[in-house]
C-alpha positions as CSV (number, residue, x, y, z in Angstrom):
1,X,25.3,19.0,-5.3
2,X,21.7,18.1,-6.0
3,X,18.7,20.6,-6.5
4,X,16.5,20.8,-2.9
5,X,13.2,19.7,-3.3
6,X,10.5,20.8,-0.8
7,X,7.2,19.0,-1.2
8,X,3.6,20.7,0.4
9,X,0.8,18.3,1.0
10,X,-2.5,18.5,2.1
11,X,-4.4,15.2,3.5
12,X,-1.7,13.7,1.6
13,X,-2.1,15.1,-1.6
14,X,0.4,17.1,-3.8
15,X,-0.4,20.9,-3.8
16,X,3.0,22.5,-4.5
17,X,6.9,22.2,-4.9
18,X,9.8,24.3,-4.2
19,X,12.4,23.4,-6.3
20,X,15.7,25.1,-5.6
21,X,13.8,28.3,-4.6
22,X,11.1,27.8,-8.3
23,X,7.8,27.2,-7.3
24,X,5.3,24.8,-9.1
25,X,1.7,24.3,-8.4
26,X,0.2,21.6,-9.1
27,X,-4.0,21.3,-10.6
28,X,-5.4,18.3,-9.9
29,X,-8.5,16.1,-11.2
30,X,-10.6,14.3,-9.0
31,X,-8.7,11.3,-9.2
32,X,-5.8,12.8,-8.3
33,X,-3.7,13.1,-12.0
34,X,-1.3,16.7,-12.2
35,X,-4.0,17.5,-15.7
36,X,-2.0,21.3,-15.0
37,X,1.3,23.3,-13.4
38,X,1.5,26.7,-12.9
39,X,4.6,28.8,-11.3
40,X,4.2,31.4,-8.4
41,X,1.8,34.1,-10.2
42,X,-0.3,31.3,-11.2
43,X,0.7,31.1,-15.2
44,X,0.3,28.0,-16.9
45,X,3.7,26.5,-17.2
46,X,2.2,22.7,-18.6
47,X,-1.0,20.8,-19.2
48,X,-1.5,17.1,-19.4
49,X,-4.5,14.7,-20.6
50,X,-4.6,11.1,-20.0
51,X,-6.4,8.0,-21.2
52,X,-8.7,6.1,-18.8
53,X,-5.3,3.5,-17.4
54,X,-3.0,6.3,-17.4
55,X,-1.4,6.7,-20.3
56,X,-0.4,10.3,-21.4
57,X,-3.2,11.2,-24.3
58,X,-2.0,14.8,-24.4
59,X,0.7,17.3,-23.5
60,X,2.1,21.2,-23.8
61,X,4.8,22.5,-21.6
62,X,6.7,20.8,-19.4
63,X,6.3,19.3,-15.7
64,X,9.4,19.7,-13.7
65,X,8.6,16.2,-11.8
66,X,7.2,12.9,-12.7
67,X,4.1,13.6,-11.3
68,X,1.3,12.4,-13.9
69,X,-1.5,10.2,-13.6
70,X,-2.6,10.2,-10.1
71,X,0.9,11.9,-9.2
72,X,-1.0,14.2,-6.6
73,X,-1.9,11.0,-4.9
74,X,2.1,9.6,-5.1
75,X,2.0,7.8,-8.5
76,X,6.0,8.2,-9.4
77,X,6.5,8.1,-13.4
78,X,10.3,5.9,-12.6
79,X,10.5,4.9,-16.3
80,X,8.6,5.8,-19.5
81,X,6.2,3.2,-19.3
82,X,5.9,2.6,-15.1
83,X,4.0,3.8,-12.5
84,X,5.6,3.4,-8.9
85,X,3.1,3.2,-6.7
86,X,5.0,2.6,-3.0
87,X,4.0,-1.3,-2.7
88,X,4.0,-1.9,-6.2
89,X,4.6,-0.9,-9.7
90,X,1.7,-0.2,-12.1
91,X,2.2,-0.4,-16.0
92,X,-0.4,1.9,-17.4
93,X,0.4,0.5,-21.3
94,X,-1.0,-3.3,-20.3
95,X,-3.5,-1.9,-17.8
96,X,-1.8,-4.3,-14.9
97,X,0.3,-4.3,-11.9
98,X,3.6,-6.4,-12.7
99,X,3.1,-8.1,-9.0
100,X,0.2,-9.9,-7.9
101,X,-2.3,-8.5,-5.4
102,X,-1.7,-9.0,-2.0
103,X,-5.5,-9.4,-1.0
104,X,-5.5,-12.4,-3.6
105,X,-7.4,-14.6,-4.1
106,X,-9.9,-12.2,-2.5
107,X,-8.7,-9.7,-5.8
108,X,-7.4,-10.1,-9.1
109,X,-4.1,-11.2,-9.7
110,X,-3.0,-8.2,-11.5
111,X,-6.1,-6.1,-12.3
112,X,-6.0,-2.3,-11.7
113,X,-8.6,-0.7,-9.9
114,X,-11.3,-3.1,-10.5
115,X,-11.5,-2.4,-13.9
116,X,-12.8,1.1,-13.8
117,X,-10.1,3.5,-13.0
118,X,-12.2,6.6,-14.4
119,X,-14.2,5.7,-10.3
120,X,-11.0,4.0,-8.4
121,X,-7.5,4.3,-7.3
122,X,-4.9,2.5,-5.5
123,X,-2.9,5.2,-3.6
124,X,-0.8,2.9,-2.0
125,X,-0.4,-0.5,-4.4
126,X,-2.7,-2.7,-1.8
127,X,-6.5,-1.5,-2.2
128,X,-9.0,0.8,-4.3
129,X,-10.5,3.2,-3.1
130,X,-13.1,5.6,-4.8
131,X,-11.8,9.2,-5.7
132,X,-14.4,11.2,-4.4
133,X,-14.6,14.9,-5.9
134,X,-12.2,17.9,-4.5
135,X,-14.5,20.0,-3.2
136,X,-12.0,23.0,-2.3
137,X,-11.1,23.3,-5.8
138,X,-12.5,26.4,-6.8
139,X,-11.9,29.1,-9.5
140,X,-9.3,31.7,-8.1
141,X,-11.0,34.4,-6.3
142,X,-9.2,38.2,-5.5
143,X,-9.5,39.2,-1.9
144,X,-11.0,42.5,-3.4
145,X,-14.3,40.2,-4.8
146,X,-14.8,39.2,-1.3
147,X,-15.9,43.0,-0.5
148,X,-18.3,43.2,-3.8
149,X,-20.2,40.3,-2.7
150,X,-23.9,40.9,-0.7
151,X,-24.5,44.4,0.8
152,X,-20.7,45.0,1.0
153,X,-20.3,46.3,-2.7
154,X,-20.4,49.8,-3.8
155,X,-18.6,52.5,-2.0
156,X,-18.1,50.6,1.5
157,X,-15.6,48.5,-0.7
158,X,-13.5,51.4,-1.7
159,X,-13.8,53.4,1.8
160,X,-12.6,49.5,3.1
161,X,-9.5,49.0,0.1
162,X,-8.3,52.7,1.4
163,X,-8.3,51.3,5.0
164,X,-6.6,48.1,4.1
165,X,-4.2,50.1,2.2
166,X,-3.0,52.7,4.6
167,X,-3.6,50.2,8.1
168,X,-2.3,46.8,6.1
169,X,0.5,45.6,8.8
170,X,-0.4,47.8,11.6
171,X,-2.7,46.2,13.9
172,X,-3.3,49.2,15.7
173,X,-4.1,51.5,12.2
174,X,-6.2,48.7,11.4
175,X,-8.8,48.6,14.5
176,X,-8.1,52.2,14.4
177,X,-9.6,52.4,11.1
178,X,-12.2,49.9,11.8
179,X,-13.8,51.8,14.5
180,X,-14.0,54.9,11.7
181,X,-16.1,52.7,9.5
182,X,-18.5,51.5,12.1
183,X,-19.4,55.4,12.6
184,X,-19.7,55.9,9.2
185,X,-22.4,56.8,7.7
186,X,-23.4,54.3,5.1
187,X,-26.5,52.3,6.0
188,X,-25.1,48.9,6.5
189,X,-25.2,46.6,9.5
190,X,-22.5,46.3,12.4
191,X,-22.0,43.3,12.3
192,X,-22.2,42.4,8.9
193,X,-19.0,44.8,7.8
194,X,-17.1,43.8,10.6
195,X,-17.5,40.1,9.2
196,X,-16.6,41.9,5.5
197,X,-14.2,43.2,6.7
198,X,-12.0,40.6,8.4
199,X,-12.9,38.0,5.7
200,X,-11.2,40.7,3.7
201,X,-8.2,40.7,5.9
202,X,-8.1,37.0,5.9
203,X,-7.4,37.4,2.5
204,X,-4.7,39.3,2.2
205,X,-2.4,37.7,5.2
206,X,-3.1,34.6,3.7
207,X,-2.4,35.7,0.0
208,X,1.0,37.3,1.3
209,X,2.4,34.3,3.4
210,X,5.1,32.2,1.7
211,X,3.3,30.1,-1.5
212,X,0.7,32.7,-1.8
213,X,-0.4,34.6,-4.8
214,X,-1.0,38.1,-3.7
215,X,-4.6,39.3,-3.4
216,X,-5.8,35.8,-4.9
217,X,-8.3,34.2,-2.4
218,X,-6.4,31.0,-1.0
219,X,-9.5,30.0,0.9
220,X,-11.6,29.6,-2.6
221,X,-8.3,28.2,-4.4
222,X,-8.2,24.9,-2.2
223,X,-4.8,26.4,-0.6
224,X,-5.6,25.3,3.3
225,X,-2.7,25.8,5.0
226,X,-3.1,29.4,3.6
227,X,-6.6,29.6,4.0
228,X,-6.2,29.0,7.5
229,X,-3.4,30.8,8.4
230,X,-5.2,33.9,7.2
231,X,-8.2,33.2,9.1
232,X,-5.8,33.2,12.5
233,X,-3.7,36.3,11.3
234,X,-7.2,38.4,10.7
235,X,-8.9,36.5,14.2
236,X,-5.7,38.0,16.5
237,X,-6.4,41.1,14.6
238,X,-10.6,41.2,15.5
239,X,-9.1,40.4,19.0
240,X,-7.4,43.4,19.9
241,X,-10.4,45.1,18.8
242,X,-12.6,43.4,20.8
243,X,-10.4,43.6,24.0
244,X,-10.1,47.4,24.2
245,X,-11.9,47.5,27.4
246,X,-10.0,44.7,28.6
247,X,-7.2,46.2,31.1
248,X,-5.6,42.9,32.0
249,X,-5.4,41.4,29.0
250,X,-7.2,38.4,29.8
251,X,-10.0,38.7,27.3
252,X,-7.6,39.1,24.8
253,X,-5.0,36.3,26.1
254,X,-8.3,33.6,25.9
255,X,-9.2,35.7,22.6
256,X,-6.3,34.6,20.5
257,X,-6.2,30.8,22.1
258,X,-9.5,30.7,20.6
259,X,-8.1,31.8,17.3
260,X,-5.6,29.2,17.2
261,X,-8.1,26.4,18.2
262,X,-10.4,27.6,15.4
263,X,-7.1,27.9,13.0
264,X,-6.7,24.0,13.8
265,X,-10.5,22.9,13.4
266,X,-10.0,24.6,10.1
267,X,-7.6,22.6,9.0
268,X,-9.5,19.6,10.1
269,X,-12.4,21.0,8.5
270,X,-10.4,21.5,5.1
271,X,-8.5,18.6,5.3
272,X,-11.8,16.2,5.7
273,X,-13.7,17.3,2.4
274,X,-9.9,15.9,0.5
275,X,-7.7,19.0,-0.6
């Protein structure tokens, strides 16, 4: 019986695979090449370096797919010197496609990626396009750095870890504890460690759903779906606390519609800058 695969994508490129229950991530450049893998707690499992056509320079460890040179983007390594690249296949060792272009003769018979493919890819076989740079990639961040950032440092971080710690999972605890803070006595704004304080909890939903790496910051680590999802989770959570006065629940019924709509514009949002 084969091993299940399960692929996750984002705008259509490679993030992450679940192969029979192991999880691999995948670090990309900004053409799209797998240059790293690392499992579930983020250690480095492989690395690979490649020369300007594609062809492997470098290598420790080893990648559990043929995902290589612009793999992220759907570059399949089918034999040791092929690229297939879903219209055509791509030979990185004589810097040509083996079938000629199908905008020719507006292109070059055989020529890959105009001749600069350090600039331009070809994600589907048919036409370049320039690799623009992946602007949610982002050193890995904890949750607990988002609290030591601004005026939120010092001891409002550990009075908001304890909270976290004791409320994390019980909505109720959690506003609960919220409205302790507010009458606390450190001089800090309202509003400001209300934002702190759900950007924290955004955090940590996100960092605990499935694919997450616990307390590591999926919103600074390019992880969207994530990202996202931790940004509804901790939105329902602010809404509860804002409807308190509302008997009927309609406040808080239009409340977390709103937190979905903004859970799907962040996606779009996400999805737009090329994750």
């Amino acid at each position: 019986m084969a091993m299940a695969v399960v692929y996750a994508t984002v705008n259509g490129r490679l993030v992450q695979e679940s192969r029979g229950g192991v999880v691999t991530r995948y670090v990309s450049d900004t053409l799209g090449s797998c240059v790293q893998t690392r499992d579930s707690a983020g250690t480095l499992t492989s690395t690979a370096e490649y020369w300007p056509y594609g062809e492997v320079r470098t290598s420790t460890g080893s990648n559990p797919s043929a995902w290589g040179f612009v793999g992220l983007l759907g570059y399949l390594t089918d034999t040791v010197s092929r690229l297939y690249v879903r219209m055509r296949h791509y030979r990185p060792g004589l810097i040509r496609w083996q079938t000629v272009d199908p905008y020719f003769p507006n292109a070059r018979r055989y020529r890959y990626c105009r001749a600069n493919p350090v600039r331009w890819s070809d994600k589907w076989g048919l036409r370049t396009a320039i690799a623009e740079p992946d602007k949610c990639m982002k050193p890995p961040k904890s949750c607990s750095d988002l609290l030591t950032e601004g005026t939120a440092g010092g001891p409002l971080k550990d009075i908001i870890e304890d909270c976290i710690s004791e409320a994390h999972g019980n909505p109720d605890k959690i506003i609960e504890c919220l409205g302790d803070l507010i009458k606390s006595p450190i001089k800090i704004g309202k509003d400001l460690l209300i934002d702190k304080l759900f950007e924290y909890l955004a955090c940590i939903y996100g960092s605990s759903l499935p694919g997450g790496t616990p307390n590591v910051d999926p919103c600074a680590s390019g992880e969207a779906v994530l990202c996202c999802a931790g940004k509804q989770l901790a939105c329902q959570v602010k809404c509860i606390y804002d409807s308190k006065d509302d008997p009927f629940g309609f406040k808080h019924a239009f409340c977390k519609w709103k937190c979905y709509a903004e859970a799907i514009q962040c996606l779009i949002d996400k999805d737009s800058v090329s994750v």
